[in-house]
C-alpha positions as CSV (number, residue, x, y, z in Angstrom):
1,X,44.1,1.6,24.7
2,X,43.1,3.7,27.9
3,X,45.3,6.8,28.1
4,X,45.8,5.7,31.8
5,X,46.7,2.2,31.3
6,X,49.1,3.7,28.2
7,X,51.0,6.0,30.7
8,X,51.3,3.4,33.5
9,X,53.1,1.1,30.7
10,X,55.1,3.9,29.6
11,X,56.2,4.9,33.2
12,X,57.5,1.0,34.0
13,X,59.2,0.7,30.7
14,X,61.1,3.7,31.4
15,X,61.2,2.9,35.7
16,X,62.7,-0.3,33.8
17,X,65.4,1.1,31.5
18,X,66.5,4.1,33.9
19,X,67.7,1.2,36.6
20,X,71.3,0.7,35.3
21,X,73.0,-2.6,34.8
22,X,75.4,-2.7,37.8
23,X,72.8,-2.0,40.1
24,X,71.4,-5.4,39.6
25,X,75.3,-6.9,39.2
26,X,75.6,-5.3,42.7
27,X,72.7,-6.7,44.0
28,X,73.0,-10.5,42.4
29,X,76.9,-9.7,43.7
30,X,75.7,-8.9,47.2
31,X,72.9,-11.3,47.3
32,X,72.6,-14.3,45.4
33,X,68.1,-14.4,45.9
34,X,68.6,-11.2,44.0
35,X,69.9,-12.4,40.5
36,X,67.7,-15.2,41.0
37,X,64.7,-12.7,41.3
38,X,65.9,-10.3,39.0
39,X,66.0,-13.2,36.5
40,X,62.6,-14.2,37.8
41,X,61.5,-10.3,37.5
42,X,63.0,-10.1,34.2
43,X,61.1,-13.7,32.7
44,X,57.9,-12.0,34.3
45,X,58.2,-8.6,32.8
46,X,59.0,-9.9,29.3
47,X,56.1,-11.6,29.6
48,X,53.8,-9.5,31.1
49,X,55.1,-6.7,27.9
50,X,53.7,-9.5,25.6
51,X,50.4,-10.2,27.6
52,X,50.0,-6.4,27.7
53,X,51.4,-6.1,23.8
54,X,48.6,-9.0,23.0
55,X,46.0,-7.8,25.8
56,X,46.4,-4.4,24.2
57,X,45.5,-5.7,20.9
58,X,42.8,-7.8,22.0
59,X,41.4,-4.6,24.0
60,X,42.0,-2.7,21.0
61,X,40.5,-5.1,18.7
62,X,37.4,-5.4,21.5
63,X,37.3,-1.8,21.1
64,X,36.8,-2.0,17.3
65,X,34.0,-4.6,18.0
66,X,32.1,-2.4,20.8
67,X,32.5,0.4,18.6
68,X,31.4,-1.9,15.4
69,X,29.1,-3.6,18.0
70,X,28.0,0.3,19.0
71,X,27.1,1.0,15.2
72,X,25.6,-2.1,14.6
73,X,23.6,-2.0,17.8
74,X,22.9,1.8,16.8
75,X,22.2,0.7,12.8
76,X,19.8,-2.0,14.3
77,X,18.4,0.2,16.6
78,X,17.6,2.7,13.8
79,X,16.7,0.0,11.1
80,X,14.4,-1.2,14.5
81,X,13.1,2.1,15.0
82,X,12.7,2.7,11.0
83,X,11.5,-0.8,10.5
84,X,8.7,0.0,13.7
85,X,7.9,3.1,12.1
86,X,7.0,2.2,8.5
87,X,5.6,-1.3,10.1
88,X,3.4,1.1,12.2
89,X,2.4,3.2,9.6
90,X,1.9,0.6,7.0
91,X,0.1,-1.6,9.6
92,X,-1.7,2.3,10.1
93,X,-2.6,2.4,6.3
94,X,-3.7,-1.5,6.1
95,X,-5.4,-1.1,9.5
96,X,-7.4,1.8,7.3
97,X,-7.5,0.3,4.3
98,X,-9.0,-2.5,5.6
99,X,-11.5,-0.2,7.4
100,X,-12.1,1.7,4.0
101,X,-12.4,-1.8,2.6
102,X,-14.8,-3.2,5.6
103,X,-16.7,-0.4,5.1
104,X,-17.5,-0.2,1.2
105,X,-17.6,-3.8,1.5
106,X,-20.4,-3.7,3.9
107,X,-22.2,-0.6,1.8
108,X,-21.4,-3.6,-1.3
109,X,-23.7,-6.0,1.0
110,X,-26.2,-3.8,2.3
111,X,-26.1,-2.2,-1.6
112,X,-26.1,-5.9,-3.1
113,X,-28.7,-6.6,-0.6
114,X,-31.0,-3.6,-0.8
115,X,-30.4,-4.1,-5.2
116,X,-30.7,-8.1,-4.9
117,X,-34.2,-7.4,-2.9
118,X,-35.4,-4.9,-5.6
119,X,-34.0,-6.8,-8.2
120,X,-36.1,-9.5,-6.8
121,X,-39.2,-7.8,-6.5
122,X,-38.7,-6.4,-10.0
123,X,-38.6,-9.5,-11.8
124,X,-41.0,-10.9,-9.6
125,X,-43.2,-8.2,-10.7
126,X,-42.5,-8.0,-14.0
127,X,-43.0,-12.2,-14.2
128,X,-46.2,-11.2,-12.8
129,X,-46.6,-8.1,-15.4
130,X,-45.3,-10.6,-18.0
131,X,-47.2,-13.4,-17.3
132,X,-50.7,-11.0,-17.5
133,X,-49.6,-9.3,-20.2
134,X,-48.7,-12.7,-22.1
135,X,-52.4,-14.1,-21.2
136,X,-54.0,-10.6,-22.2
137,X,-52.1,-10.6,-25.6
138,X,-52.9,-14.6,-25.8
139,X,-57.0,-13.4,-25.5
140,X,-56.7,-10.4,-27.4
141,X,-55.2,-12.3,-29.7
142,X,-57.5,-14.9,-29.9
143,X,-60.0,-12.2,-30.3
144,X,-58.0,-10.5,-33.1
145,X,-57.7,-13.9,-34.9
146,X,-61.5,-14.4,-34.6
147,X,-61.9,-11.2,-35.8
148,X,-59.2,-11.5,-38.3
149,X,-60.7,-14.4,-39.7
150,X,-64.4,-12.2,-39.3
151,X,-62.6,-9.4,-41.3
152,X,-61.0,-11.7,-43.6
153,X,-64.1,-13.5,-44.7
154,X,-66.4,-9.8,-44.6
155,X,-63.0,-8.5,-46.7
156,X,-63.5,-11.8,-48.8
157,X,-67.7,-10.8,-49.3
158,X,-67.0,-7.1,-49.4
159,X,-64.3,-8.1,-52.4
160,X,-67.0,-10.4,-54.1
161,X,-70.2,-7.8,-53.7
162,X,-67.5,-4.6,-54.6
163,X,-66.8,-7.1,-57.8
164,X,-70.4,-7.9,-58.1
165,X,-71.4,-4.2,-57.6
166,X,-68.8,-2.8,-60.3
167,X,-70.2,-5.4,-62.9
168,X,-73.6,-4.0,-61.9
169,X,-72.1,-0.3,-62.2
170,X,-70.7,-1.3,-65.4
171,X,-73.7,-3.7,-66.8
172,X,-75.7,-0.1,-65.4
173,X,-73.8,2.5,-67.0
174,X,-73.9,0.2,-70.1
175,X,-77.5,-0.1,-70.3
176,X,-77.6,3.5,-69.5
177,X,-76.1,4.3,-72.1
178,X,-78.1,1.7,-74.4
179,X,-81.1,3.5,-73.2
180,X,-80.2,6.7,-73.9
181,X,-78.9,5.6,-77.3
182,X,-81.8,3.9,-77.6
183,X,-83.9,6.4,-76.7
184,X,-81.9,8.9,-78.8
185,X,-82.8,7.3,-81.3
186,X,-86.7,6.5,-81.1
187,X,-87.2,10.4,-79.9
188,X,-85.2,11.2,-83.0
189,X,-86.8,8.7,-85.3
190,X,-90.4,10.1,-83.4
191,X,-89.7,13.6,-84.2
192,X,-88.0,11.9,-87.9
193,X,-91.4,10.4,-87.9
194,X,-93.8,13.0,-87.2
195,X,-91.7,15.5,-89.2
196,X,-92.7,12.7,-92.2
197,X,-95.8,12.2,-91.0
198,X,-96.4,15.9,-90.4
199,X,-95.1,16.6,-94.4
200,X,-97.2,13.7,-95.0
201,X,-100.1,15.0,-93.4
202,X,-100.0,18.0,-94.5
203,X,-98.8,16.7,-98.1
204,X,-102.0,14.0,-97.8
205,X,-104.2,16.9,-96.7
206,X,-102.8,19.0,-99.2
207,X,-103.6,16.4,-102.0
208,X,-106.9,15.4,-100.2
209,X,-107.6,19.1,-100.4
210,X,-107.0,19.4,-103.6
211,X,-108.3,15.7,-104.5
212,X,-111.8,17.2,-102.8
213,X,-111.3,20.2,-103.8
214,X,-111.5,18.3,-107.6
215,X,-114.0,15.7,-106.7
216,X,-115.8,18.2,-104.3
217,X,-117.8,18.6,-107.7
218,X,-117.6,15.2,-108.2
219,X,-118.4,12.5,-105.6
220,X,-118.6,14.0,-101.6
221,X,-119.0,11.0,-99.9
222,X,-116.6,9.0,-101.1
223,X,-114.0,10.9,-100.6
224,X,-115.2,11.4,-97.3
225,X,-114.9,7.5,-96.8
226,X,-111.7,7.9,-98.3
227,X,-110.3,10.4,-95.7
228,X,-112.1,8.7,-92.7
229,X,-110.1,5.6,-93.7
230,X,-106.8,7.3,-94.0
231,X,-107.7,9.3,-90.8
232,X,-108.1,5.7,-89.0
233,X,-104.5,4.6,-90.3
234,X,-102.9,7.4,-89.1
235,X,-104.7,7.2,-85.9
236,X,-103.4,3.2,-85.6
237,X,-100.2,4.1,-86.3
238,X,-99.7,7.5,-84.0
239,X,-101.7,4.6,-81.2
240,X,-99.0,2.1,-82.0
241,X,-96.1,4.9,-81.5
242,X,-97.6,6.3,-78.2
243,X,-97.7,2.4,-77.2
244,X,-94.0,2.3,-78.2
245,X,-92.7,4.9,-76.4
246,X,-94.4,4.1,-73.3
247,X,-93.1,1.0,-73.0
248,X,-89.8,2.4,-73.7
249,X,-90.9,4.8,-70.7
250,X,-92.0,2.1,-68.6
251,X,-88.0,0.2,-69.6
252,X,-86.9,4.2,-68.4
253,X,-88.6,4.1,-65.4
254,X,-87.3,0.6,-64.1
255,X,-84.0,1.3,-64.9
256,X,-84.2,4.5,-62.6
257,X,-85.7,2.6,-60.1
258,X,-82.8,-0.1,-60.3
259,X,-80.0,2.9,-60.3
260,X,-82.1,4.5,-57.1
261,X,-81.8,1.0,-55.5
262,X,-78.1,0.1,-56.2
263,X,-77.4,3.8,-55.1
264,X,-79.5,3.2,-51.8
265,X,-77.7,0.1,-51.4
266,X,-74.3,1.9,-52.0
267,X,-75.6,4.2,-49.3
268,X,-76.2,1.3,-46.9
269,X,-72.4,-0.1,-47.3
270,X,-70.6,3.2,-47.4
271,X,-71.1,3.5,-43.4
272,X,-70.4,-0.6,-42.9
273,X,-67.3,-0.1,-45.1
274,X,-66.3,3.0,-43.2
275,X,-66.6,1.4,-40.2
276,X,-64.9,-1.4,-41.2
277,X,-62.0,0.9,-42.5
278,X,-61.9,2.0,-38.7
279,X,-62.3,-0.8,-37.1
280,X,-58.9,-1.9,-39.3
281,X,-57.3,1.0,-38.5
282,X,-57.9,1.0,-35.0
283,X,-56.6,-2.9,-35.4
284,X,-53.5,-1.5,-36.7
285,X,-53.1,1.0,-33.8
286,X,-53.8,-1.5,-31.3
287,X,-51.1,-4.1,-33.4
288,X,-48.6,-1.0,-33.6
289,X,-49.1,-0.5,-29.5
290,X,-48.4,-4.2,-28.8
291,X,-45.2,-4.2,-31.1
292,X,-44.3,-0.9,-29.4
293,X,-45.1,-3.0,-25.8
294,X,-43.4,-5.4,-27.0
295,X,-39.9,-3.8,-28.0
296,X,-40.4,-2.0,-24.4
297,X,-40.5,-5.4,-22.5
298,X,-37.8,-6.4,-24.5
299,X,-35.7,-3.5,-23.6
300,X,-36.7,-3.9,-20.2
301,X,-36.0,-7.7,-20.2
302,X,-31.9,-6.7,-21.5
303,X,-31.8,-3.9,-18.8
304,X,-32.4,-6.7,-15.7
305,X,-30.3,-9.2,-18.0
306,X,-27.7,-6.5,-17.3
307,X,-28.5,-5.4,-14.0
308,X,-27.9,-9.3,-13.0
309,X,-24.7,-9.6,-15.3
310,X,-23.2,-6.4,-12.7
311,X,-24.5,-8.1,-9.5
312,X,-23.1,-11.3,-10.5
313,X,-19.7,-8.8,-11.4
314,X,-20.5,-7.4,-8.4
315,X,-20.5,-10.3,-6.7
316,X,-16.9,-11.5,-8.3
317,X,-15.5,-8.2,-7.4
318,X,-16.6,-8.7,-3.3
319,X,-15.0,-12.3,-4.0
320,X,-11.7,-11.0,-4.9
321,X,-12.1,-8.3,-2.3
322,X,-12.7,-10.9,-0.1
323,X,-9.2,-13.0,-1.4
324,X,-7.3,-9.6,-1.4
325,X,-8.5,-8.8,2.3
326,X,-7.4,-12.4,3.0
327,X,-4.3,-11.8,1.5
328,X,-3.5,-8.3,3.9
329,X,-4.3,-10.0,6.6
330,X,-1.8,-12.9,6.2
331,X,0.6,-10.6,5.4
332,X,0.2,-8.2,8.5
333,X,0.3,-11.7,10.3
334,X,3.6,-12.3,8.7
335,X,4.9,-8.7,8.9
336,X,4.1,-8.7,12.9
337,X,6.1,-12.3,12.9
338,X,8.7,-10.6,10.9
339,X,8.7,-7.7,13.5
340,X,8.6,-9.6,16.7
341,X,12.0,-11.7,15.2
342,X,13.5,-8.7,14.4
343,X,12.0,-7.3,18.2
344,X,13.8,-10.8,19.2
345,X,16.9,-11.0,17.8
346,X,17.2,-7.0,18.5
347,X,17.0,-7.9,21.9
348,X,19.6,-10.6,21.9
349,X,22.2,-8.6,20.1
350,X,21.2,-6.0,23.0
351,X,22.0,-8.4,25.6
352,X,25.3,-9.6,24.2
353,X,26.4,-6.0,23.6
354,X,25.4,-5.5,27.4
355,X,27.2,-9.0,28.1
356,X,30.5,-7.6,25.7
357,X,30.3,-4.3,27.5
358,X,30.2,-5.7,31.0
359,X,33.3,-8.7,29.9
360,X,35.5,-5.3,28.3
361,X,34.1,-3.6,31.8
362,X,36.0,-6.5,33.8
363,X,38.6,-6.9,31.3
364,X,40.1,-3.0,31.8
365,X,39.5,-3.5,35.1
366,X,41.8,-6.2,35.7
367,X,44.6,-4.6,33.1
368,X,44.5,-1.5,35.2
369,X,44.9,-3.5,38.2
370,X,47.7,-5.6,36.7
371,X,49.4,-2.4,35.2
372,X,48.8,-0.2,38.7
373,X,50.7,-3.7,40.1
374,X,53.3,-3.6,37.8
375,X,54.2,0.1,38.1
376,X,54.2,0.0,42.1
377,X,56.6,-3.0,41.8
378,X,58.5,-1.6,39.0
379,X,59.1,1.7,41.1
380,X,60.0,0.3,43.9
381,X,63.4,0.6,44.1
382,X,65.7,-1.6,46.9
383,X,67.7,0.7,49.4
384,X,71.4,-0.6,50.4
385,X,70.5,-0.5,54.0
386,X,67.3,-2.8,53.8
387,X,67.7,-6.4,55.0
388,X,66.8,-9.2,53.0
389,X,63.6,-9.8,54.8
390,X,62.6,-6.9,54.2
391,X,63.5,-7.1,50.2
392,X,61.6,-10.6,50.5
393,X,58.9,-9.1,52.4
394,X,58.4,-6.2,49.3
395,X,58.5,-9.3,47.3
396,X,55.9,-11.3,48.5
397,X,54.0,-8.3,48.9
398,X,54.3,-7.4,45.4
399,X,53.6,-11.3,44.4
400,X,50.4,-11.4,46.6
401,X,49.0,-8.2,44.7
402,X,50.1,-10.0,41.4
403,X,48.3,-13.3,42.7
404,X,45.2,-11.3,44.1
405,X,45.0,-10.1,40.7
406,X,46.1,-13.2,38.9
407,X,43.2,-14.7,40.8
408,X,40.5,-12.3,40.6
409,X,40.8,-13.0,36.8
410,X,40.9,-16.7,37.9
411,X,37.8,-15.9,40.1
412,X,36.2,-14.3,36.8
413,X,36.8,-17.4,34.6
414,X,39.4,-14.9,32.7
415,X,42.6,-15.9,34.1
416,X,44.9,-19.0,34.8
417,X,46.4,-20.0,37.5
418,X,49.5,-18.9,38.9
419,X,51.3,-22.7,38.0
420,X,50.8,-22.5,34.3
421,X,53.0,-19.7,34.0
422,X,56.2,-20.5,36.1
423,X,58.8,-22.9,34.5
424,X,61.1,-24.6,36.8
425,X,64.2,-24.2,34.6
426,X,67.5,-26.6,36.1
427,X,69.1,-23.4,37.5
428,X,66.0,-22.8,39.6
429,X,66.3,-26.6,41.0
430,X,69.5,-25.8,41.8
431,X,69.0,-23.1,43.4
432,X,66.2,-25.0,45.6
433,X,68.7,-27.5,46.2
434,X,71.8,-25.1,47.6
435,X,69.5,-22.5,49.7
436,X,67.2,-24.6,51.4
437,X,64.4,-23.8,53.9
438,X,65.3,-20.0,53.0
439,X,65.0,-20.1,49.4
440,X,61.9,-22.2,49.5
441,X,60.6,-19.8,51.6
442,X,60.7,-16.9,49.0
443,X,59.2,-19.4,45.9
444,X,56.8,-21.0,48.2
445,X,54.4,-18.5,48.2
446,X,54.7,-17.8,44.3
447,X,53.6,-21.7,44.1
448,X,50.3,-21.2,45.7
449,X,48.4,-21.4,43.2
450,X,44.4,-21.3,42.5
451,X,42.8,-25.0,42.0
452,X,41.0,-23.6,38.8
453,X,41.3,-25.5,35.6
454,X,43.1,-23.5,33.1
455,X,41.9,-23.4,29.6
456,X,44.9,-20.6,28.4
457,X,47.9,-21.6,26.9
458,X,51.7,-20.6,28.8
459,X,52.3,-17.6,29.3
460,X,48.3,-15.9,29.3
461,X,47.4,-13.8,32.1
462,X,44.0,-14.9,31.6
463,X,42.6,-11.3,31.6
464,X,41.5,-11.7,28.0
465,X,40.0,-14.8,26.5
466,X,41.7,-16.3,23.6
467,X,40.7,-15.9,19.8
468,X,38.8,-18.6,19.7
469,X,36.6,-18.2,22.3
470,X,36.0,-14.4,21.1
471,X,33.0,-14.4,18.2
472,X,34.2,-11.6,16.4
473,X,32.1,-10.5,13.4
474,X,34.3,-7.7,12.6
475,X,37.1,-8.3,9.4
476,X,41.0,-8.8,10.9
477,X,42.5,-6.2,11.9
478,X,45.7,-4.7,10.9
479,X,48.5,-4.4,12.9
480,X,48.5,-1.4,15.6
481,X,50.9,1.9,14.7
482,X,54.3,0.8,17.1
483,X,52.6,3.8,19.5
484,X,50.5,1.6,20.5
485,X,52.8,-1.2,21.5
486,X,55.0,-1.6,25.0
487,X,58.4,-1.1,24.8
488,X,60.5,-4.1,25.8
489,X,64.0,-3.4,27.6
C-alpha cells in the first residue's frame, strides 16, 4: 500500500477511536437523526475498513503482479533483446554463410563449368587421338601381320636353307676330311710307292747292272731289249700314277671351288640375315612402343574415368549444397516467423502491462480520493452550537463527495452504484415513517443513485474489479503481515 493512503487510514481509525462513546449518546440523546446517522456512519465505516482491508489486498496483490508483470515484461524484454540479438547475429552468420556458400558455389559452377568444358574437349580430343591412333595401329598392324607372315615364311626358308646349309657344312667338312684322308693316303702310298719303286729301281738297276755287267760279255743287245722293256713298264705305271693323282687333283680342285661357293653364298646371306635380325628388332622396339602407348592411354583413360567419377561427386556435393541451402533458408523463414510472434506477443503483453498500469493508475486514484473523503468526514467533528441544518448540510456534503467518488468509479466501469450498498433495515422504515418530510430529506439525497448496471456484489465500492475479472498469472498470495491491514473500532 501507498504510504499516503496507509497514513490517511491510520489517521481515521484513530479520528475514529479518540471520539468517546457519550459523545455520540449525547448526540443520538439530543438529536434522534444523529444515532440514526451515526448508525448509518458506523455500517458505512465498517464497510469501507473491509473495502479498504480487501482493496488493500487487491492493490497489494496488483502490486505483486505489476512488479511480476515488471520482471516479466523486463525478462521478455531482455529474452526479446537476447533473442533479437543472437537472431541478428545468427541471421548475420547465415546471411554470410550463405554468401560464403553462394560464392564457392558459384566458383563450383564456373569451376564445374570451366572443368566440364575441358573435360569435354579432352575426351573429345582424345576420341579423336583414340580413334587415329586405333586406325594407325589397325594399319600398322596390318602391315606388321603382312610382314609377320613375310618374316614368318623368310624365317620358315631361312630355317630350311640354315638346315640345308649345315648338312652341306657337315656333308663339306665330311668330304673334307675324306679328301684329305684320302689324299693322305695316295700322297703317302705315292711317296710308299716311289720309295718301292725308287729301291726297286735302283735294286732293278742294281741287278741290271750287275746282270749287264755279267752278260755285258755275253749278249748286249738283249739285255738292252730287256731294260728298254722294263724301262716302258715303269714308264706306264709312273703315267698311270701321274693320271691318278690328277684326277684326285682335279676332285681337290672342285671341292675348293664348292667350299668358295657355299662361303660366297654364306657371304651373300650374312647381310640379309643381319638385316633381317634388325628389321626384328626394330619390330620389337616398335611392338615394345605400342605396348608402352598403350599402358599410357590406358592410364590416361582411368585418370578421365576419375576426373568424371569427382565431377559427378562434385556434382552430388552442389546437390546437397543446394538441399542444405534450402534447408537455411526455410529455417531463417521460420526463425523470422518465430521472431515476429515473439515481436507480437511482446507487444501485447506491452500493451496489457500499459493497460494494468493505467487500470492500478485509476485504481489509487480513486482509493486516495475515497480515503482523502473518508478522513475529511471522519475529522470533522460536530460543535454543540451548530444547528441541525447545518450538521445535515456537512452531511450531505460529505455524501456528495462520497457519491462524486462512488460515481467516478461508476463512470470508470469500476464502481457500483450507490443503491447496491444501502440496506433498508425495519428500524430505517421506521424511522422514514415517524420523521417525515425532514428525515426523507436527509436519505433522499443518499438514494440518488447512478443508473449503471452493477456487476459487484453488496458491499464493493467498485474501485477494484473482483477476482474473477482479474487474470492473474501470478501464484496466491499469502496473507498480508496485520501492518498492513485497517484497524476496525
Amino acid at each position: 500500500m501507498p504510504p499516503k493512503i496507509r497514513e490517511n487510514k491510520e489517521t481515521a481509525d484513530q479520528t475514529v477511536k479518540k471520539k468517546p462513546e457519550g459523545y455520540w449518546r449525547e448526540r443520538s440523546a439530543g438529536d434522534p437523526l444523529t444515532e440514526l446517522g451515526r448508525e448509518y456512519y458506523y455500517v458505512q465505516i465498517r464497510d469501507l475498513e473491509h473495502q479498504l482491508e480487501r482493496y488493500q489486498k487487491k492493490c497489494d496483490e496488483l502490486e505483486v503482479q505489476q512488479r511480476d508483470f515488471s520482471f516479466q515484461y523486463s525478462s521478455l524484454e531482455k529474452e526479446k533483446k537476447d533473442i533479437v540479438h543472437f537472431l541478428k547475429r545468427s541471421l548475420t552468420q547465415k546471411e554470410d554463410e550463405l554468401s560464403d556458400l553462394s560464392e564457392h558455389l558459384l566458383a563450383l559452377k564456373q569451376a564445374k563449368e570451366a572443368e566440364k568444358e575441358s573435360l569435354e574437349k579432352q575426351v573429345a580430343q582424345l576420341r579423336h587421338d583414340f580413334q587415329e591412333q586405333k586406325d594407325q595401329l589397325t594399319s600398322e598392324n596390318m602391315i606388321l601381320a603382312g610382314k609377320l607372315a613375310a618374316l614368318e615364311e623368310f624365317r620358315v626358308q631361312k630355317e630350311e636353307f640354315m638346315s640345308r646349309f649345315a648338312t652341306l657344312e657337315e656333308q663339306l667338312e665330311e668330304q673334307k676330311q675324306k679328301h684329305q684322308i684320302v689324299i693322305y693316303d695316295l700322297e703317302r702310298k705315292a711317296v710308299l710307292d716311289n720309295n718301292r719303286l725308287k729301291k726297286e729301281m735302283q735294286q732293278h738297276v742294281a741287278a741290271v747292272a750287275a746282270e749287264l755287267r755279267l752278260v755285258s760279255d755275253r749278249k748286249m743287245p738283249e739285255t738292252t731289249i730287256r731294260a728298254i722293256h722294263e724301262n716302258a713298264s715303269v714308264t706306264s705305271q709312273l703315267r698311270r700314277l701321274a693320271d691318278k693323282s690328277d684326277k684326285l687333283l682335279e676332285e681337290n680342285q672342285v671341292l675348293r671351288e664348292r667350299e668358295k661357293q657355299l662361303k660366297w653364298e654364306w657371304e651373300v646371306l650374312k647381310p640379309v640375315l643381319k638385316e633381317t635380325n634388325s628389321r626384328s628388332v626394330s619390330i620389337q622396339k616398335v611392338v615394345h612402343q605400342l605396348m608402352v602407348k598403350y599402358k599410357q592411354q590406358c592410364v590416361e583413360l582411368e585418370e578421365n574415368e576419375k576426373r568424371l567419377a569427382q565431377h559427378a561427386q562434385l556434382q552430388r556435393q552442389h546437390s546437397a549444397l543446394q538441399q542444405d541451402f534450402n534447408n537455411l533458408r526455410q529455417e531463417l523463414a521460420s526463425v523470422k516467423g518465430e521472431l515476429e510472434k515473439n515481436s507480437i506477443q511482446v507487444e501485447r503483453l506491452r500493451q496489457e502491462l500499459t493497460k494494468e498500469q493505467s487500470i492500478r493508475g485509476q485504481l489509487e486514484t480513486v482509493l486516495q480520493e475515497a480515503a482523502m473523503a473518508l478522513k475529511q468526514a471522519l475529522k470533522e467533528v460536530p460543535k454543540e452550537e451548530d444547528s441541525e441544518v447545518m450538521m445535515l448540510a456537512r452531511q450531505n456534503q460529505m455524501l456528495q463527495k462520497l457519491l462524486v467518488v462512488l460515481d467516478s468509479a461508476a463512470l470508470l466501469g469500476r464502481g457500483p452504484a450507490l443503491t447496491e450498498f444501502i440496506v433498508e433495515t425495519d428500524s430505517l422504515r421506521e424511522d422514514k415513517k415517524g420523521q417525515g418530510p425532514q428525515r426523507s430529506r436527509i436519505i433522499l439525497p443518499l438514494l440518488k443513485a447512478t443508473k449503471h448496471v452493477c456487476h459487484y456484489k453488496m458491499g464493493d465500492l467498485g474501485l477494484v474489479p473482483q477476482s474473477s475479472c482479474i487474470h492473474s498469472t501470478t501464484p496466491k498470495l499469502e496473507p498480508f503481515p496485520v501492518s498492513t491491514r485497517l484497524h476496525t473500532p
